[in-house]
N, C-alpha and C positions, 0 to 999 in steps of 0.2 A: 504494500500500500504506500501510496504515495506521501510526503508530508506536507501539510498545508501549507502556504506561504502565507507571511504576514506582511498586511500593508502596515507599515512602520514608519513613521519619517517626523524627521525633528526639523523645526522653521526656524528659522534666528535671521536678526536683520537691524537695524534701526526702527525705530519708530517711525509710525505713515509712510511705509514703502510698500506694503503691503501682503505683510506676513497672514494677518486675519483674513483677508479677502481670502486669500491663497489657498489658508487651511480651511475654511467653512465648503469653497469648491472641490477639496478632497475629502470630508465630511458627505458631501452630495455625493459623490465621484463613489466612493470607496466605501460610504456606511461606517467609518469607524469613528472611534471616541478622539472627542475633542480636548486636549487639556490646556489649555490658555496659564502661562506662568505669572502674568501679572497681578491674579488676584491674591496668589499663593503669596508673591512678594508683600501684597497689601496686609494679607493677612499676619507675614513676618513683622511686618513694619508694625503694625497695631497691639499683637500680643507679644512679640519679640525682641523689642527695639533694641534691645544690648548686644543682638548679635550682628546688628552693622548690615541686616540684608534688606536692602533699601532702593526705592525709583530714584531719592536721591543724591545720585551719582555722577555730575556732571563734566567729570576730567575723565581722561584714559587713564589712569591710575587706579580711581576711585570706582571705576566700572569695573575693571579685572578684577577689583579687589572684591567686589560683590559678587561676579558670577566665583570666584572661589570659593565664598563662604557658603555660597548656597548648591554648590557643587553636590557634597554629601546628599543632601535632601533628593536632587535632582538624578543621581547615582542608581538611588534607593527607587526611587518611582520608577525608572526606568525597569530595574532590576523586578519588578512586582508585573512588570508588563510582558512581561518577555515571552509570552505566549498569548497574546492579543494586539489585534489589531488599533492603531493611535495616532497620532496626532499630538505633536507637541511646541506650541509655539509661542515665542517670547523675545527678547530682548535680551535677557542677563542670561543667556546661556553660555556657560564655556563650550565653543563650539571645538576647538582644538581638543580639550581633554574629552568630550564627547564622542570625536570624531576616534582617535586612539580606543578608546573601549567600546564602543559599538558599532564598526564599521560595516556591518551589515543593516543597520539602519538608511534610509531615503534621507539625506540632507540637502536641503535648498535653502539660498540664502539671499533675503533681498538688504538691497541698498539704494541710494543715490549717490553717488561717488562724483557725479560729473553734474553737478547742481548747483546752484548760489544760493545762499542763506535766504536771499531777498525772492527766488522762485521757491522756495519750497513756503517759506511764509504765504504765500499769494498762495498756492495751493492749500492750502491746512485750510485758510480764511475762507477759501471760496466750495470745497468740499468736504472736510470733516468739521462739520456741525455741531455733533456730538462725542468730542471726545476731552481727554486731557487738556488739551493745547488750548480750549476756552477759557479758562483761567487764568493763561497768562497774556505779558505785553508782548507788543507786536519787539519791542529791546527784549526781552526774557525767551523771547521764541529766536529769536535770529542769532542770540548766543548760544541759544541750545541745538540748532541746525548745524550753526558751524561745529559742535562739537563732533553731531551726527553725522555729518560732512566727511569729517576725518575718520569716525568708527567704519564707516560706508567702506571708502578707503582701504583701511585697515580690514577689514572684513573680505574687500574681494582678491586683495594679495595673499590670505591664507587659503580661500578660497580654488589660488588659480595654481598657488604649491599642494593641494590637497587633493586637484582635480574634482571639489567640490561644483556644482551647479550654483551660479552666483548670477543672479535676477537684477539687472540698472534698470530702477524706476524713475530716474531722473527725469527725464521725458515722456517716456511713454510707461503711462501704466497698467493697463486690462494687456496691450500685446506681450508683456512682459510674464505677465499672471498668467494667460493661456500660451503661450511658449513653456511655462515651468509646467502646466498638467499635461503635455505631451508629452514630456519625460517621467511620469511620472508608473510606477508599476506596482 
């Protein structure tokens, strides 16, 4: 008898590039479990605060330093999964130490690498309505873009030494979304 295959696959990216969009179409696509990491972080940050695992994280220091700590927890889920079908997508994931221990996982990774602070603002304002980025200033967002900018970056250079699938929303975003679910198995 044959063994099942499992649709498997962890999302990581920046924020608003389009990790959610991505994962809810392989939800439709695949029928498997959804597990979005940023509630888990919220939930850290509200009953946990001593352990540092926090949204905020606005340097490349301060981000690594947070997907390490939350590593272990992230380890553990995976490890409980391993014989079902998921979905996993987020922001603070250590994609490199991920990638090392479960390389038979689907990873795709979105970013804007090739963006201006001043276009992706103009984008957030004028299509995500409902998210995080409503709270803050149009200065508080474009410092936070540039950081994004740079994680984007950083993201698709580990990406392109890892032979990872790496998603530029910069420009275009749905042909980007449906190029990553034809590769997707």
């Amino acid at each position: 008898m044959e063994a099942k295959k499992f649709h498997q696959f962890i999302i990581t990216g920046v924020p608003t590039a389009g990790k959610s969009t991505f994962s809810h179409e392989l939800v439709k696509k695949y029928f498997v479990q959804h597990i979005c990491i940023d509630p888990i972080i919220e939930g850290f940050e509200d009953v946990f605060p001593q352990l540092g695992i926090t949204h905020k994280a606005p340097t490349l220091e301060e981000h690594t330093d947070v997907c390490q700590k939350f590593k272990p927890f992230v380890f553990r889920m995976i490890d409980g999964l391993d014989v079902d079908d998921f979905v996993i997508e987020g922001f603070r994931l250590p994609l490199e130490d991920l990638h090392e221990k479960y390389p038979h996982v689907q990873y795709f990774v979105f970013g804007y690498p090739n963006a201006t602070p001043q276009e992706r603002l103009a984008r957030v304002r004028k299509f995500d309505v409902s998210n995080w980025t409503n709270d803050m200033t149009d200065e508080e967002l474009l410092k936070e873009f540039k950081f994004l900018i740079e994680e984007s970056k950083r993201l698709q250079n580990i990406c392109e030494k890892r032979n990872i699938p790496f998603f530029d929303t910069s420009k275009e975003y749905w042909p980007q979304i449906e190029n990553a679910l034809k590769i997707t198995k």
